[in-house]
C-alpha positions in Angstrom: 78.2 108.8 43.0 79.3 105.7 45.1 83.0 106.8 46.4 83.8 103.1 46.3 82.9 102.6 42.6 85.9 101.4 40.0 86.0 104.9 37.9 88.8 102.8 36.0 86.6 99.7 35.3 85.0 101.1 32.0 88.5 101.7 30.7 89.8 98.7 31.9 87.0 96.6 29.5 87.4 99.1 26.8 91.0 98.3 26.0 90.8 94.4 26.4 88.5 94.4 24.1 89.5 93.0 20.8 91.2 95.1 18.7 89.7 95.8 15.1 92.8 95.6 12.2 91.5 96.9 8.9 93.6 94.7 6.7 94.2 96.5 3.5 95.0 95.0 -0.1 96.6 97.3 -1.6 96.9 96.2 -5.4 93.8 96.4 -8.0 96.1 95.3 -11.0 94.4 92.9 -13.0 95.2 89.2 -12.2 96.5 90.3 -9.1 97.8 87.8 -6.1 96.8 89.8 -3.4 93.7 88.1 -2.1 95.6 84.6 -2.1 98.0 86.3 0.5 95.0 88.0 2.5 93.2 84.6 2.8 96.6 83.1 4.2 96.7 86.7 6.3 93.3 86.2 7.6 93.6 82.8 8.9 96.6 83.8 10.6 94.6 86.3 11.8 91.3 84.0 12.6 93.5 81.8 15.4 94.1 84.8 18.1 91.4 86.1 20.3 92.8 89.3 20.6 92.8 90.7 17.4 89.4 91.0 14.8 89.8 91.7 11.2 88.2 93.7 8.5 88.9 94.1 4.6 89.9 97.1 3.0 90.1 95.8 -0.9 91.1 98.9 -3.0 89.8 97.1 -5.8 86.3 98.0 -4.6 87.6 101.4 -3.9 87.1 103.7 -6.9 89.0 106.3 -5.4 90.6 108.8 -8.1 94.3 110.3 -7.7 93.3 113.4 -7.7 92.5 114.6 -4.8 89.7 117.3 -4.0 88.6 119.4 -1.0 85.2 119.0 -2.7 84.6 115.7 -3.9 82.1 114.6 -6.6 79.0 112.7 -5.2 80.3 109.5 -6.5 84.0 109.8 -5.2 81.8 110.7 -1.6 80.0 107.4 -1.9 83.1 105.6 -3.0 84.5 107.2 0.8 81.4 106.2 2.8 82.5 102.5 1.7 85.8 103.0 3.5 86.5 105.6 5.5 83.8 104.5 8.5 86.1 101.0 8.6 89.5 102.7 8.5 88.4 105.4 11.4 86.6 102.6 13.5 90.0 100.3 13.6 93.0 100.5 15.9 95.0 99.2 13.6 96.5 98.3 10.0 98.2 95.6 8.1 99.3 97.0 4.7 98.9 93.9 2.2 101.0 95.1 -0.9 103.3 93.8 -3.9 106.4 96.5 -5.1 105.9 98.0 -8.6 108.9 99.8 -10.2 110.5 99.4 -6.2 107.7 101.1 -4.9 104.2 100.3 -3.9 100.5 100.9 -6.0 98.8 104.1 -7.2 95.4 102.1 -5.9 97.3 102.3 -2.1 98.6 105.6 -2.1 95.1 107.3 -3.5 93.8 105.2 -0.7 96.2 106.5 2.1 96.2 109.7 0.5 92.2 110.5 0.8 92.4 110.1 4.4 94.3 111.7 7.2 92.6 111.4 11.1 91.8 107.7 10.4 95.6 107.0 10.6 96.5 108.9 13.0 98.3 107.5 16.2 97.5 104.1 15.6 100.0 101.3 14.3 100.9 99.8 11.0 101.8 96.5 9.9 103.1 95.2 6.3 103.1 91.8 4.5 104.6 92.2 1.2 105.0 90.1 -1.8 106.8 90.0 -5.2 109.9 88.5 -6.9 113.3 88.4 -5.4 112.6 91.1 -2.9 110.0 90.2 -1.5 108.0 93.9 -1.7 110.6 95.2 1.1 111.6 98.1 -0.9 107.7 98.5 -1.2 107.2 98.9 2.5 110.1 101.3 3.1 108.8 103.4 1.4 105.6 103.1 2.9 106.9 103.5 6.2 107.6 107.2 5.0 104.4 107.5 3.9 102.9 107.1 7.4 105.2 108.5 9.5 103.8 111.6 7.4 100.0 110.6 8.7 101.4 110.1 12.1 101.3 106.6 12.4 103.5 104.6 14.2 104.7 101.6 11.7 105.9 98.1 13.6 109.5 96.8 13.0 109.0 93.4 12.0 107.2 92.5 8.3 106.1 89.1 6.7 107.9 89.4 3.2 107.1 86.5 0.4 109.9 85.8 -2.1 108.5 84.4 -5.3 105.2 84.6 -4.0 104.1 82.8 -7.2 105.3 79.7 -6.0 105.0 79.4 -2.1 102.1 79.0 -2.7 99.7 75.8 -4.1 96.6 76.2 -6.6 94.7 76.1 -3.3 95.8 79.0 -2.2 97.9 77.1 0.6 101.4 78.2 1.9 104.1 75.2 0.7 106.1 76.0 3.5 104.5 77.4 6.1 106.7 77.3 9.2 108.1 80.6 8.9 106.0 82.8 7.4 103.4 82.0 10.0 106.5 82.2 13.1 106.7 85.6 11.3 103.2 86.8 11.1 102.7 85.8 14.5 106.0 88.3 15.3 104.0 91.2 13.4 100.5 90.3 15.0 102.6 90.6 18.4 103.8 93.6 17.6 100.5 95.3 16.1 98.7 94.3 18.8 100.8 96.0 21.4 100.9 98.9 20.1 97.2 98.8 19.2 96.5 98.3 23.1 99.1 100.6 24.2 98.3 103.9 22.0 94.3 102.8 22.6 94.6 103.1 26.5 96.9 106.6 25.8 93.9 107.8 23.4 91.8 107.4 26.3 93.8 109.0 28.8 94.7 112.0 26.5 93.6 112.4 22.9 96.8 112.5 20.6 97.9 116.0 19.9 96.1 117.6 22.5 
């Protein structure tokens, strides 16, 4: 071994590499306006250097609510789809609308099948919906994965009257702030997706 070799270098490169967000959609409802908000998400997303992206669509995800120790073939197939992308990112953004003042049975069967893949690493939400905005949506979600060990970031991207902020083109009407505020969030995420990376490497969580 050279005593004058960097030990630290690998380490170093591994954790300013760029950071791999699974960006989930979290609604499967039929005529759904999820994926006009993920487009808008992703080319937020598509401007930084720092931060890659992956889609987690639970409409492809025919995961059942109930859940089993010993799932069926097909439910196991439906996991191989998702579970490799969830485990291999260091971080989330939770797309999702507010049903009822909560969130979809699609996102909670999808959080609910997994456990290690969320574990220390941080979460981020943009909601959408009506006057609220889906914020009663992501409280409740910030239970949720506090549960799993997850460490959720303060700031959101809410969109009032979704609906309408948005053109036939799937363009933002207004875009100023929302994008002030995604950039916020993606600051946030990407902090803590650094910082809990390096500690993984140092000392794996719960050990």
């Amino acid at each position: 071994m050279n005593p004058t070799a960097d030990v630290s270098a690998p380490l170093r490169a591994a954790v300013s590499a760029p950071l791999k967000v699974a960006v989930i959609i979290g609604s499967n409802r039929e005529g759904r306006f999820g994926p006009v908000v993920a487009d808008w998400l992703l080319g937020r997303l598509r401007e930084r250097d720092d931060l890659t992206a992956e889609v987690v669509d639970t409409a492809d995800a025919g995961l059942p609510t109930a859940l089993s120790y010993s799932p069926t073939p097909e439910v196991t197939a439906e996991l191989a789809k998702i579970t490799p992308k969830l485990a291999a990112a260091d971080a989330f953004v939770v797309l999702t609308p507010e049903y009822n003042h909560s969130f979809p049975a699609s996102l909670k069967a999808l959080i609910d099948w997994h456990y290690e893949e969320w574990r220390a690493k941080p979460v981020g939400f943009v909601s959408y919906g009506g006057v609220s905005g889906g914020l009663r949506a992501v409280e409740q979600l910030r239970q949720v994965f506090a549960e799993l060990h997850a460490v959720t970031v303060r700031d959101t991207v809410s969109f009032h009257n979704a609906g309408a902020s948005f053109d036939d083109e799937g363009r933002h009407r207004d875009p100023a702030a929302p994008d002030a505020a995604a950039k916020v969030m993606l600051d946030q995420l990407g902090w803590w997706a650094a910082a809990l990376r390096d500690a993984k490497a140092t000392r794996p969580y719960g050990s």
